[in-house]
PAKOLLUM-680264 format. One record per residue: residue in one letter; z, y, x of N, C-alpha, C, O in turn. Coordinates in steps of 0.001 Angstrom, whole numbers, plus 524288, in hexadecimal, padded with zeros to 5 digits. Layout:
! residues N
AZYXZYXZYXZYX
...
//
This chain:
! residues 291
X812C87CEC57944180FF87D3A7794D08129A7D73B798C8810047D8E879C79
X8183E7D8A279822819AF7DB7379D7D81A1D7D7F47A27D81A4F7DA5F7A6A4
X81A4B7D2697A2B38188F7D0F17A862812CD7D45A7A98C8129A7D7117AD83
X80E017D4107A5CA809867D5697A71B809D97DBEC7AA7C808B57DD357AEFA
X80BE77DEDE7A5FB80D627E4077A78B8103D7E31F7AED780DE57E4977B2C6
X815827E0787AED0815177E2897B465813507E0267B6E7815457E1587BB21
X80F017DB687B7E980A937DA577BB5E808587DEB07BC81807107DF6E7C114
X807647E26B7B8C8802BF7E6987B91F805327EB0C7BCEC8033F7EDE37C047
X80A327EA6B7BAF980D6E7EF787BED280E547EDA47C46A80EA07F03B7C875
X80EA27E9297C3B6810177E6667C92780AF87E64F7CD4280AE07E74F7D1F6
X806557E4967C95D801057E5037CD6A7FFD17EB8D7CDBD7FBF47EC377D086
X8019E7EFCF7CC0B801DA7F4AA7CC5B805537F6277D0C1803E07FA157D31D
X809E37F3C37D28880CF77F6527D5FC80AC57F2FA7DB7480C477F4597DFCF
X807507EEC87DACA805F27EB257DD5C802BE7EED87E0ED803D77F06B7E556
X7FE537EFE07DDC87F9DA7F3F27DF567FA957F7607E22E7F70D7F8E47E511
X8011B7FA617E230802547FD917E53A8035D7FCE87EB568023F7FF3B7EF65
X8070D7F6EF7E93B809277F43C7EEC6803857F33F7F265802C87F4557F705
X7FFE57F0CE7EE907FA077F0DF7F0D37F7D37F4A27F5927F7537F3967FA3C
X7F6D97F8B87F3257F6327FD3D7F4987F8EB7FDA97FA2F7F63D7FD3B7FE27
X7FD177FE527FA5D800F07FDCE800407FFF07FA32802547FF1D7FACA80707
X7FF5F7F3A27FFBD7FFEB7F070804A27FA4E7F0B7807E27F9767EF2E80C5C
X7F64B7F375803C37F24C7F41B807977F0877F75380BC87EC647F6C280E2B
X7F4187FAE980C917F35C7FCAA811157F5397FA30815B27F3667FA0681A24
X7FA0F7F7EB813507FDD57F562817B97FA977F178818AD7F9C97F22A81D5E
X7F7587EC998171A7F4917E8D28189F7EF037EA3781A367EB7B7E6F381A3B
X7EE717EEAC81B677E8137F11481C577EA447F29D8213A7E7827F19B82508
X7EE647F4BA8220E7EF847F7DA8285F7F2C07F17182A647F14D7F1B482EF8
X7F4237EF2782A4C7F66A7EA1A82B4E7F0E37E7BD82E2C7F1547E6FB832E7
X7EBE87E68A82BDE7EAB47E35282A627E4F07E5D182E3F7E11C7E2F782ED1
X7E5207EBA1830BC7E16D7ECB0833097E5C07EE90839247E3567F1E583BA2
X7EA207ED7B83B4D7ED737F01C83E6D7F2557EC5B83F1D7F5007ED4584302
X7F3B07E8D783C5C7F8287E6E783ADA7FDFC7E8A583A27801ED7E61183B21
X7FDA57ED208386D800F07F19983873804207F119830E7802367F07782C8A
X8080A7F19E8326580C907F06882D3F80D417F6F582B9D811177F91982D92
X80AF07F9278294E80BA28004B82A2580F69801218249E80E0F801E882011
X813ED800B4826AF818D9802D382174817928097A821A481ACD80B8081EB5
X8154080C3A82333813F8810578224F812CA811A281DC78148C8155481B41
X80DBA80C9B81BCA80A7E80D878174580C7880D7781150809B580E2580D70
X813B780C2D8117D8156680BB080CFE816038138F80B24815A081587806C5
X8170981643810668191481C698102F8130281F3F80E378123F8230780B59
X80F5B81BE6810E5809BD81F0180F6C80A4F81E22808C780A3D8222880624
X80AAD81ABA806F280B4C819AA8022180F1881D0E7FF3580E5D81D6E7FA78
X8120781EEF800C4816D6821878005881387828317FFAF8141C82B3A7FBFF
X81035828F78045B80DFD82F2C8031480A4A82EAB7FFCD80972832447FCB9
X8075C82A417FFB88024782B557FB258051D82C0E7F4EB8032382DCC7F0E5
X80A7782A007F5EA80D79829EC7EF5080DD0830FD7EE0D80C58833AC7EA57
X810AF8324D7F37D81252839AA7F49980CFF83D357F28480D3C840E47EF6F
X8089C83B4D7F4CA801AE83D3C7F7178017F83FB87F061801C4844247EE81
X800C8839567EDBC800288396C7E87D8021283D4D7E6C57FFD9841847E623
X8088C83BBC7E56480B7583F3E7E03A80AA1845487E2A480A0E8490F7DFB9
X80AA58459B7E72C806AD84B5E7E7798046E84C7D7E685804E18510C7E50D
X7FF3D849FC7E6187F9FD84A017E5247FA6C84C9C7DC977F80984F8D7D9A1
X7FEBB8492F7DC7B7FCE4847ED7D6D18015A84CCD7D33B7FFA784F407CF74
X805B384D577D4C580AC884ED67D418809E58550B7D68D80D20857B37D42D
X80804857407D8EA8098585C617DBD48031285EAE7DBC4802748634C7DA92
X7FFCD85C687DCAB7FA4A85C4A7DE887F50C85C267D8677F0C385E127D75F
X7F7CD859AF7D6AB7F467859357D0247F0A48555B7D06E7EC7A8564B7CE37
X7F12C851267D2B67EC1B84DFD7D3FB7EDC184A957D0287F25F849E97CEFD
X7E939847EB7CDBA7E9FA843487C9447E8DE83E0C7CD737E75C83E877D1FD
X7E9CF839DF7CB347ED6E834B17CEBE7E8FD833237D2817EA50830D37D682
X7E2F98344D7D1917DF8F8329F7D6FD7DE73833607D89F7DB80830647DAF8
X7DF2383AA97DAB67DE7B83D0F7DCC87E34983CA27E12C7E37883B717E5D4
X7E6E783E297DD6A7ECFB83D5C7E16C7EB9F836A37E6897EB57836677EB54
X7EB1C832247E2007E9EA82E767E46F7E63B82F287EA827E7E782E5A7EEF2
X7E1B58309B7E92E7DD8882FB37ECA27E060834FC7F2ED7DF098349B7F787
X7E3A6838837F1057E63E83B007F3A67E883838467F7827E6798376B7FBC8
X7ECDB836D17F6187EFF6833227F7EB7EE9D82EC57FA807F1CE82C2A7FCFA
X7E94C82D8F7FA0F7E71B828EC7FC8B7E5B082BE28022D7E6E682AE1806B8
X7E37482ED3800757E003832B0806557E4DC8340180B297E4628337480FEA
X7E8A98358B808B87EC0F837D880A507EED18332580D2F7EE1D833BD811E7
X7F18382EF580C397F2F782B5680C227F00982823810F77F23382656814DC
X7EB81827F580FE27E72E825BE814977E8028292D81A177E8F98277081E78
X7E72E82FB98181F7E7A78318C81D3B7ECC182FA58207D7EC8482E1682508
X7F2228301081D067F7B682F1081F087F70A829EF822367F85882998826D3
X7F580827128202C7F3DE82085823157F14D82182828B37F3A58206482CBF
X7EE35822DB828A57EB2A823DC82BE57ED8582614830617ED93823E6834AA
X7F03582C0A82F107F40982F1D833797F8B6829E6834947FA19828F283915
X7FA7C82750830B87FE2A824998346A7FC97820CD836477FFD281ECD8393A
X7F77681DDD835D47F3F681A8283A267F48C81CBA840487F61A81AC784465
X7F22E8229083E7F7F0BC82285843A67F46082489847047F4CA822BB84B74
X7F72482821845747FBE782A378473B80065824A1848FB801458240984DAB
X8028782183845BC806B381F378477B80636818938480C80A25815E0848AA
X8001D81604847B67FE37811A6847B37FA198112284AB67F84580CC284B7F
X7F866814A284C727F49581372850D47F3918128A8551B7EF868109C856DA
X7F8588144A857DF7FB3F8135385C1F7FCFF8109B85CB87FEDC80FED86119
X7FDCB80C828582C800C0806758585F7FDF2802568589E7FFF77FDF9858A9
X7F75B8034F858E07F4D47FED6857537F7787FA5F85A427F9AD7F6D1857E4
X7F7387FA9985F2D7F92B7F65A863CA7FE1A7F771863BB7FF147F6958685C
X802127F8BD861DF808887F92786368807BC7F41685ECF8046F7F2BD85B95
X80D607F224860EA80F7E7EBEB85D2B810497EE2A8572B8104D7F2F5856C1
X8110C7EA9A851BD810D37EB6184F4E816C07ED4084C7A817047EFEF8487F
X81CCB7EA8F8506781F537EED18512D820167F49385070822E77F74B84DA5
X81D497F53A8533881BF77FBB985558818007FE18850098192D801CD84D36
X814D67FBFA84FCB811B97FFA084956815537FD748443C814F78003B84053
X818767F937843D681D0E7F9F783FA381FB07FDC683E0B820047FFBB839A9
X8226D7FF32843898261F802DB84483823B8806D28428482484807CF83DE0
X820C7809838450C81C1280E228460781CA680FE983E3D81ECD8137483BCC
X819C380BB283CEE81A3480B19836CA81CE080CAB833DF81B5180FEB830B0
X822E780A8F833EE826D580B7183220827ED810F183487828738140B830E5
X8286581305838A38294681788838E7825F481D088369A827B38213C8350D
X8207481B168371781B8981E50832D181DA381CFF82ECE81E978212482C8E
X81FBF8180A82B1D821AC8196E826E78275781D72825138282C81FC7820F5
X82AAA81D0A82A198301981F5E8292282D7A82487828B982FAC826E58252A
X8298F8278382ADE8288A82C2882E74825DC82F59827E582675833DD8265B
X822CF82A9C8253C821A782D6D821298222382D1081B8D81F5F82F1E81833
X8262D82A1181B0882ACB82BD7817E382E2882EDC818AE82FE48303881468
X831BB8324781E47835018362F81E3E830A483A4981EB28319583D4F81B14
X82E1583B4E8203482A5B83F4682006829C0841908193D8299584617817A2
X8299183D72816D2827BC83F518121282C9A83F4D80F9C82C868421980BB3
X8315983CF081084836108406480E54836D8844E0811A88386E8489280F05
X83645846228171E8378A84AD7819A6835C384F438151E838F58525C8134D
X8304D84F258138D82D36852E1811A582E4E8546180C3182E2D858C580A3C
X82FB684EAC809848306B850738033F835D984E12802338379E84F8F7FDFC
X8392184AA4804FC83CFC849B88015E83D568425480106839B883FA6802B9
X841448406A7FF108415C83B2E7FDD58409E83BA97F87483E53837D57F6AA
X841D183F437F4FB83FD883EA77EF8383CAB83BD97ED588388F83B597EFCA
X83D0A8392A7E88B83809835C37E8978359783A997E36F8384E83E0D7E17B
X8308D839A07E25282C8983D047DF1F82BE683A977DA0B82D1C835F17DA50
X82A3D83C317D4D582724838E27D002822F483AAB7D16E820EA83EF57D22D
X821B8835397D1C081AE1836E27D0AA819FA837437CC8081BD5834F87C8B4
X815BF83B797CCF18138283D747C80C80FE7839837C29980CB08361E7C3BA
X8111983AB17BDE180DB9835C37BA958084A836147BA7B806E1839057B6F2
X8047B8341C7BD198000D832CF7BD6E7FDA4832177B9A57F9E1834C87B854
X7FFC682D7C7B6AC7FE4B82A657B1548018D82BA27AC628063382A797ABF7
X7FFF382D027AA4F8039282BBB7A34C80555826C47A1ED802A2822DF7A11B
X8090E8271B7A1C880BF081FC37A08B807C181CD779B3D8065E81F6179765
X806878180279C0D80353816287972F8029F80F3879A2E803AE80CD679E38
X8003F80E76795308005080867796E87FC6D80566795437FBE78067079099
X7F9548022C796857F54B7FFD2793C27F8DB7FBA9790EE7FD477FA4579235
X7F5057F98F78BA37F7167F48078A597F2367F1CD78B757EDE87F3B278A72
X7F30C7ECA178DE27EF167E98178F9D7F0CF7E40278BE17F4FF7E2EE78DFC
X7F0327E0B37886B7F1747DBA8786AA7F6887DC28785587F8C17D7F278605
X7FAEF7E142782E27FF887E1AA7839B802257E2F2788698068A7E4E2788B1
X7FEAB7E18978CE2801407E3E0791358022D7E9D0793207FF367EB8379683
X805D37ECC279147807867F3927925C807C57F3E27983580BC17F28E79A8D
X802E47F5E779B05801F07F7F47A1EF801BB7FCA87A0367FFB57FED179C6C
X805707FE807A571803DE8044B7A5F57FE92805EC7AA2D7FD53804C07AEAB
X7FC90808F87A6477F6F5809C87A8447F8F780E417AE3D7F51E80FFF7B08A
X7FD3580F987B00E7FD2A80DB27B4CA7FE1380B497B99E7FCE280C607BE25
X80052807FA7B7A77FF9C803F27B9D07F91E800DC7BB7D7F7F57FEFB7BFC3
X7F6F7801097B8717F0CE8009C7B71D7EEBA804037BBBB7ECFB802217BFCD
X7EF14808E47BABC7ED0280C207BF0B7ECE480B667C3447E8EB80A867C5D5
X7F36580BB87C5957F54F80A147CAA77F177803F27CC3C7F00B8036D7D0CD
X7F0B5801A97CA147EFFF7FCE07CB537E8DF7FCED7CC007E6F67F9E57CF34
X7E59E800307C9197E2D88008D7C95E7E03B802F67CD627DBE3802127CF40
X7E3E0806807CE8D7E1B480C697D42E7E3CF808C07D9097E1FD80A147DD48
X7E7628044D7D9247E84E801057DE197E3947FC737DE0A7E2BA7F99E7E1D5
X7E1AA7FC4A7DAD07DC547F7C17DA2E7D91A7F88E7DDFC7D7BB7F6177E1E1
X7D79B7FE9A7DB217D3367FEE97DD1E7D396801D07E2F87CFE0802D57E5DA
X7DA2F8030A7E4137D7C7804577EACC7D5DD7FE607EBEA7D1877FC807ECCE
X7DB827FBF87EB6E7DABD7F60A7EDCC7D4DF7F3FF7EE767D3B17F29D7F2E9
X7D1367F3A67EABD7CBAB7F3AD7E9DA7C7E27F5937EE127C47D7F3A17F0DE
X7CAEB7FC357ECE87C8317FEE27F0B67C91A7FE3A7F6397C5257FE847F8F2
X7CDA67FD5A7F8AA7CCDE7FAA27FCF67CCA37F63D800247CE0B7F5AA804B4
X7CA227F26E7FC407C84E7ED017FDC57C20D7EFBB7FEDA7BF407EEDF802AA
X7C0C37F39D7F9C37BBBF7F6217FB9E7BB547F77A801E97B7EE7F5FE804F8
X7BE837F9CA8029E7BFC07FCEB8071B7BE8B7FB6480B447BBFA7FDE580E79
X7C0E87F55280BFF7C30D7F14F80F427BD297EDCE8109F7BB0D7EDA9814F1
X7BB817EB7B80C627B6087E8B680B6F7B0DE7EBBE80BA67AC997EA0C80D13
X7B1D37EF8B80A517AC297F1EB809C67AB877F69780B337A8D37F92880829
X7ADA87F9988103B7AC087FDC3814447AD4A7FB34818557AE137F6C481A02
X7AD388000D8198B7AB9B7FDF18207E7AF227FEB9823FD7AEB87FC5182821
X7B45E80305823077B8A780234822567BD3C7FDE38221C7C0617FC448255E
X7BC2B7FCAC81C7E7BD687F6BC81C927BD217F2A6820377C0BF7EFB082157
X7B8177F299822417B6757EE69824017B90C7EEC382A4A7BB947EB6482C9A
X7B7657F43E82C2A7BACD7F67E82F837C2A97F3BF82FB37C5347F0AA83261
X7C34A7F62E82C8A7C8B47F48E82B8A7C99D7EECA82CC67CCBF7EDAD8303F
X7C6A67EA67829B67C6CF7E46882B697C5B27E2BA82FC77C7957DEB9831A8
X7C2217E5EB832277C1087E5CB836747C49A7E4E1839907C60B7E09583B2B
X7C6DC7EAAA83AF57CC3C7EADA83EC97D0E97E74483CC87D39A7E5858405E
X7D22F7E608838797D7507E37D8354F7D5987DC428384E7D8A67D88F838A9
X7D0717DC6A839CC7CD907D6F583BC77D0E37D54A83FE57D4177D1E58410C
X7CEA87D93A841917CDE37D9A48493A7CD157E01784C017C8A97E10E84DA2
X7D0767E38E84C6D7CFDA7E98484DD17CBDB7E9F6852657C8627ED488522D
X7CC547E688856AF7C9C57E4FC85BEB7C48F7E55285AFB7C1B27E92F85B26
X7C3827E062859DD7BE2E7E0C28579D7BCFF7E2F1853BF7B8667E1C7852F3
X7BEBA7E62484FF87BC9A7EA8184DC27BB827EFE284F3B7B8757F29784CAF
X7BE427F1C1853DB7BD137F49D858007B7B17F30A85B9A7B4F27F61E85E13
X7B7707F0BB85B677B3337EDAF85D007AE987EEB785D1D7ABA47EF7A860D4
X7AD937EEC1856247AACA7EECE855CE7A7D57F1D2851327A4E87F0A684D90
X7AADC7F7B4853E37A9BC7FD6E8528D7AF377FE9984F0B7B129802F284FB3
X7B1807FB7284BD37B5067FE8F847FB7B7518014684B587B7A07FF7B84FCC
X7BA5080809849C57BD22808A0849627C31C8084F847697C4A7809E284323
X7C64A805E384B7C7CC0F802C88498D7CECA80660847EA7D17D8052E8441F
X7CF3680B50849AB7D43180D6B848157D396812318437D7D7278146F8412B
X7CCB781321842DD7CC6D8149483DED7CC818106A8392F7CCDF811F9834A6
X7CC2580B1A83A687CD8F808DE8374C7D23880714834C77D2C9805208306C
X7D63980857839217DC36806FE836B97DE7D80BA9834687E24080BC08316A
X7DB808100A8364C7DC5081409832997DA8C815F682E797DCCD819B682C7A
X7D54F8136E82BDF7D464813D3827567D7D680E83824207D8FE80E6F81F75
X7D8EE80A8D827E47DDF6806C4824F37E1038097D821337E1B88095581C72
X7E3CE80E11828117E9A5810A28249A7E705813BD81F4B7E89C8146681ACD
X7E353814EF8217A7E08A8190A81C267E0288157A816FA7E1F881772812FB
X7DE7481188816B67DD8B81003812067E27080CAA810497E28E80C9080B7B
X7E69E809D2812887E95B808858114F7EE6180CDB810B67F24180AF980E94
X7EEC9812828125C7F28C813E58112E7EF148197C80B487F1BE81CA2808CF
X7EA3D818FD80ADA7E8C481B06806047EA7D817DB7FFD17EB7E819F07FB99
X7EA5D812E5801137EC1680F687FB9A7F1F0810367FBE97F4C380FC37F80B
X7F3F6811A18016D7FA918118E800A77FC16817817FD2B7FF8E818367F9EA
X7F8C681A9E7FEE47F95681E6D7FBF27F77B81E3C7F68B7FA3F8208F7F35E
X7F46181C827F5407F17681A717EEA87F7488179F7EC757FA1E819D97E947
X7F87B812387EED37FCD8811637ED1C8037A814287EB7780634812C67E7C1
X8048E817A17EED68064681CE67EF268061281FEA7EA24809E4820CC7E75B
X80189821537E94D8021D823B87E267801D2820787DF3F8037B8220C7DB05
X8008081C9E7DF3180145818BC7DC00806528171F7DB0A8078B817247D663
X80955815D77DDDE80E88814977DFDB8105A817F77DBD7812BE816567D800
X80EEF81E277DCE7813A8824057DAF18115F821A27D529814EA81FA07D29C
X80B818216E7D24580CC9823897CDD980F9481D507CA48810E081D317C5A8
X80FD6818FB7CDFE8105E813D47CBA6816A4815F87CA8B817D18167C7C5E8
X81A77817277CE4E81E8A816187CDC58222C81BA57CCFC826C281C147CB9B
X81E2C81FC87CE7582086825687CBD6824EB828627D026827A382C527CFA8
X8247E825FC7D2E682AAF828667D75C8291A826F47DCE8829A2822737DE81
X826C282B8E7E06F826B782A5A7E55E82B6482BA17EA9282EF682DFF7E862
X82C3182B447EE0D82EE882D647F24682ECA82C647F82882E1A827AA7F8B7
X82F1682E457FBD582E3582C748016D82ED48280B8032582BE48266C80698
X8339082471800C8833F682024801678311681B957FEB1830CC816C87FEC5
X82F6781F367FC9982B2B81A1A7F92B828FB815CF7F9F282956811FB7F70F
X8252C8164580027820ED8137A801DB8244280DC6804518226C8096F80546
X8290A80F7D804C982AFD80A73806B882B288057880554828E6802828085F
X82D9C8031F800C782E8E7FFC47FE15828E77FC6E7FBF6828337F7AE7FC3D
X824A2801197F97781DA67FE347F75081E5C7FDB27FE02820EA7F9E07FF68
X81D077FFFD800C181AE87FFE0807B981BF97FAD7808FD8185D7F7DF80A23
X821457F926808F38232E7F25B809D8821DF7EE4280775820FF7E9D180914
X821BB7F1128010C81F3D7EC4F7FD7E818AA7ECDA7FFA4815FE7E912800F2
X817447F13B7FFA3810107EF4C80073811227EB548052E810957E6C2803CA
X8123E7EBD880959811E07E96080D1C814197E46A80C01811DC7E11380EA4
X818807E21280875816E87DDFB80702814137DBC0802DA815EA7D8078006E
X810897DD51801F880CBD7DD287FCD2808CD7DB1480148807587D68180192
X806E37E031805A18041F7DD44809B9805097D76480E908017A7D51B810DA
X809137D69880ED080A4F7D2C880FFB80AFE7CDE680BE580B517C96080D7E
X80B247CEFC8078180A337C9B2802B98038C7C8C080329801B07C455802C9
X800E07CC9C803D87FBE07CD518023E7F9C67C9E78064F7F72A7C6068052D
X7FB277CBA180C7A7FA477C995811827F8287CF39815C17F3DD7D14581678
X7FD2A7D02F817BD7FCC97D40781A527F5F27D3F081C887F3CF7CFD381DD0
X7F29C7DA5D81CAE7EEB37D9A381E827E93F7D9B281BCD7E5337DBC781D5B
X7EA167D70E817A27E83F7D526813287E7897D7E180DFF7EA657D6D980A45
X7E2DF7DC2880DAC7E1F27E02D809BE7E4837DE9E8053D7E8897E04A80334
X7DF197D848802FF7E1FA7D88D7FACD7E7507D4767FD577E9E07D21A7FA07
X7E8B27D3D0802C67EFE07D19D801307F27B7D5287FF877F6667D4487FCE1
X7F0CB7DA3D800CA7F4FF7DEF5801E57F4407DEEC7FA317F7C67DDF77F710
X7EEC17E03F7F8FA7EFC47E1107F48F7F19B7DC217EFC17F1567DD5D7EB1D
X7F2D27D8757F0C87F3B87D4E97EDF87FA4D7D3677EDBF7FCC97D1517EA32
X7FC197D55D7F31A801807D4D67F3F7803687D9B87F0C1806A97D9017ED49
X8019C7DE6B7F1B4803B77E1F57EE55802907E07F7E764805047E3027E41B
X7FE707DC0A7E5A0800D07DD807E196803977D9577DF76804E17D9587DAD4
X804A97D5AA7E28C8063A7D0827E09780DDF7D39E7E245811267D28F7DEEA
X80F707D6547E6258142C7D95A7E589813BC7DBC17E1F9815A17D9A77DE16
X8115D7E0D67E120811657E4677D970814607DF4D7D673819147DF047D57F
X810B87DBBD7D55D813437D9737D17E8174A7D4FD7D1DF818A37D25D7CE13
X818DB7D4707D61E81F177D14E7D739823397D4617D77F827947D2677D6FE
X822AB7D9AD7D854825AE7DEC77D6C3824B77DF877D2A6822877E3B87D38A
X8245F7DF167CE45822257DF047CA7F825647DBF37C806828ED7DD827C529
X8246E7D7BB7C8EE827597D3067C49982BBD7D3177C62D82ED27D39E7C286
X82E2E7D2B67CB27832A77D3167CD5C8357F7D7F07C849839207D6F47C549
X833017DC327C89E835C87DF9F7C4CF838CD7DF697C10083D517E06D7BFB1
X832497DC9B7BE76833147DA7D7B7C2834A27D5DC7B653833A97D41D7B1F4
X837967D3037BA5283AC27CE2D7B9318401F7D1467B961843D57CEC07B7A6
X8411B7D5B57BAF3848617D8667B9AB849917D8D77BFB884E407D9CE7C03F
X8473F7D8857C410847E67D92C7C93F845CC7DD237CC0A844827DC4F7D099
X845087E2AE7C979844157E6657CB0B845A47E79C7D0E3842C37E96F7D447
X84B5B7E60F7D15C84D0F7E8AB7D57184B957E5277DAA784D767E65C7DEE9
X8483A7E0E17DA1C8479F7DE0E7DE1F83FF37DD967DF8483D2B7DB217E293
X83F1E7E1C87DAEC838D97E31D7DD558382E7E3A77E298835337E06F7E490
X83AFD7E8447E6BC8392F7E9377EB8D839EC7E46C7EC57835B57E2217EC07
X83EDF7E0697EDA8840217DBF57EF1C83A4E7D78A7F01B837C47D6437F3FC
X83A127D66E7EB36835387D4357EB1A82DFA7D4D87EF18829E17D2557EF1B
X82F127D75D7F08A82A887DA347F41882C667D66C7F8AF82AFC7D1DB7F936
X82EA37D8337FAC88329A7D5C37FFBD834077CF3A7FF1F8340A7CC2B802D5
X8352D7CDE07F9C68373B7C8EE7FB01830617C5E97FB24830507C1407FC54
X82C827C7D17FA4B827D97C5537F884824F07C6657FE1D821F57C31F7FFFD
X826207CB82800BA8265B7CA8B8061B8272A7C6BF809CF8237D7C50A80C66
X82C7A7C4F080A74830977C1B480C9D82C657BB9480AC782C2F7B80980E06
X82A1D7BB27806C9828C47B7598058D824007B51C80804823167B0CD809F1
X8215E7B9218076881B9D7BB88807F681B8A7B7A280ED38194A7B3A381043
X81F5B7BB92811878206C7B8938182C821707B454819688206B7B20081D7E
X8239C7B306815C4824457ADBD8168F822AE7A7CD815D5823E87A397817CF
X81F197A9BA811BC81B367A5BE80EA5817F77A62181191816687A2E6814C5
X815D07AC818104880F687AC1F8126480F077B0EE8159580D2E7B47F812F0
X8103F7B27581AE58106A7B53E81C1D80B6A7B8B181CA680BB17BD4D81DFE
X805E87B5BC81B4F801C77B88A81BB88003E7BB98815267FBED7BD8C8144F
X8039A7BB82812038010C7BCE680CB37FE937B9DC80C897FD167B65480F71
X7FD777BC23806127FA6C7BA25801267F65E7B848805697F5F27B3F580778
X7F2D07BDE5806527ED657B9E6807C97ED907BAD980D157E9047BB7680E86
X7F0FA7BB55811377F2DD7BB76816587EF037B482817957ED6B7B15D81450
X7EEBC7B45F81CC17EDF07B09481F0C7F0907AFE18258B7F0697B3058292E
X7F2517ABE7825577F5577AA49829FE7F1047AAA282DFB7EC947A95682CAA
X7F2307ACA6833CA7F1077B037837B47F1837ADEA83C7A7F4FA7B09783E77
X7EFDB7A984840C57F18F7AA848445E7F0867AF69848197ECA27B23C84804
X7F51E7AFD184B957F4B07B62C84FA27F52B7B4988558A7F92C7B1EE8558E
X7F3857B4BE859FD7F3167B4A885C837F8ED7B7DC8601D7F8887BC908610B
X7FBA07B6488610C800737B6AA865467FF5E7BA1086A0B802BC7BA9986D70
//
C-alpha cells in the first residue's frame, strides 16, 4: 500500500516536471532552440502566485490563471527581445543568449527582493483520501488533476485551432509555412506564450506542492524538465509529457528505497542513459540531416 501511495506522489511531481518539459519541447520543436530561460519563467510564475495568493487575497485559481497570463506575456518579451534576432545566428549563439536571459533573471529578482526563500502560503487543509486502504493526500490529487487537464487542454490547443495547426505547421517546415500565408513569428510567439503559461501553472503548483520558494529555484526542475523532454524525445509534445512522469516516479522510488540523497542524481544518470541507448527518446525517431 505505501509503494501505491508514492506512485501517486511520484506521478504528482511528474505532472509538474510535465508542465516544464513542455514548453521546452514546444519551443525546441517549432525553432530548435534549448531555452534554459524557461526553468527562471517557472521560477516567477512560483513568485506571480504566492503574491497573488499570500499578499493579494486571491484563492488558488484565480492566483493560478494570474500567473499563467503573466507568465505568457514574460515569454513572449523574452522571444522577442533576446531570440529573435537569433533566428539565423548558430545554435551556439542562442545557447549562450539563453543562459544569459536565464542568469539576467534570476539576479534581477534577487536584486529586487533578496535571496531569501518564502513559505508559501497553505492553499489546502492537510487530509487524505482512503482509497482500498490506500491514505493519498487529496493534494496530491489536485496537483495532479489541474496538470491533466492543461496537458489535455493543450493537445486541444495543438489539434484543434488554428493556431495549433499553425504551430505544426512551422515546427514542419517554417519556409513553406511562410508560404503559404502563416504568420512565422507570431507563431513562435504564441509558442513562447503557451509554453511559458504552463511554466508558470507549474510554478504554483511547484510553491503549494512543496511549500518553500526562492530565486534559485527554477534551476534544478529547469534541468530535470529538460531531461524529462529528452527521455520523452526532444520535440515531441506527449514525450515531453510522458518523460516527466515516468521521472516523478523514478524520483520517487529512488527516495523510498532509503536513497533520498541521490534523487537529483538520478535525473542525470537516466539522462546519460537516455544518450546513449536511444538518443531519440521514448517516441523520438532517428533523423537523417542533410550536411
Amino acid at each position: 500500500m505505501e509503494w501505491i501511495q508514492q506512485i501517486v506522489n511520484g506521478i504528482s511531481l511528474g505532472s509538474i516536471y510535465a508542465l516544464i518539459a513542455l514548453g521546452y519541447t514546444m519551443v525546441y520543436g517549432i525553432i530548435k532552440l534549448i531555452n534554459f530561460a524557461h526553468g527562471d519563467v517557472f521560477m516567477l510564475g512560483a513568485f506571480i502566485g504566492f503574491f497573488a495568493i499570500a499578499r493579494w487575497d486571491m484563492h488558488f485559481i484565480p492566483a493560478l490563471l494570474m500567473a499563467m497570463i503573466l507568465c505568457a506575456v514574460i515569454g513572449v518579451i523574452i522571444e522577442r527581445v533576446a531570440y529573435k534576432r537569433l533566428r539565423n545566428a548558430t545554435r551556439i549563439a542562442a545557447l549562450i543568449t539563453a543562459i544569459g536571459v536565464s542568469l539576467l533573471i534570476e539576479y534581477t529578482v534577487i536584486f529586487f527582493r533578496g535571496a531569501s526563500p518564502e513559505a508559501y502560503p497553505t492553499v489546502f487543509e492537510k487530509s487524505a483520501l482512503n482509497i482500498f486502504g490506500v491514505q493519498i493526500d487529496t493534494k496530491s490529487i489536485f496537483i495532479l488533476a489541474v496538470s491533466i487537464f492543461l496537458m489535455l487542454l493543450l493537445q486541444f490547443i495543438v489539434h484543434r485551432t488554428k493556431i495549433g495547426k499553425a504551430m505544426r505547421a512551422v515546427s514542419h517546415d517554417a519556409d513553406a509555412a511562410r508560404l503559404m500565408g502563416i504568420n512565422v513569428d507570431n507563431t513562435i510567439s504564441a509558442t513562447f506564450a503557451i509554453g511559458s503559461a504552463l511554466a508558470g501553472a507549474a510554478g504554483v503548483i511547484f510553491g503549494i506542492y512543496y511549500t518553500r520558494i526562492e530565486p534559485l529555484m527554477g534551476v534544478l526542475p529547469g534541468l530535470k524538465a529538460f531531461v524529462a523532454a529528452v527521455l520523452g524525445g526532444i520535440g515531441i509534445i506527449p514525450g515531453a509529457m510522458v518523460g516527466g512522469l515516468v521521472l516523478g516516479v523514478v524520483e520517487t522510488i529512488v527516495s523510498a528505497l532509503g536513497f533520498s540523497l541521490w534523487r537529483d542524481a538520478a535525473a542525470f544518470v537516466i539522462l546519460i542513459l537516455i544518450l546513449i541507448l536511444r538518443p531519440s527518446g521514448i517516441f523520438g525517431k532517428n533523423a537523417r540531416e542533410k550536411v
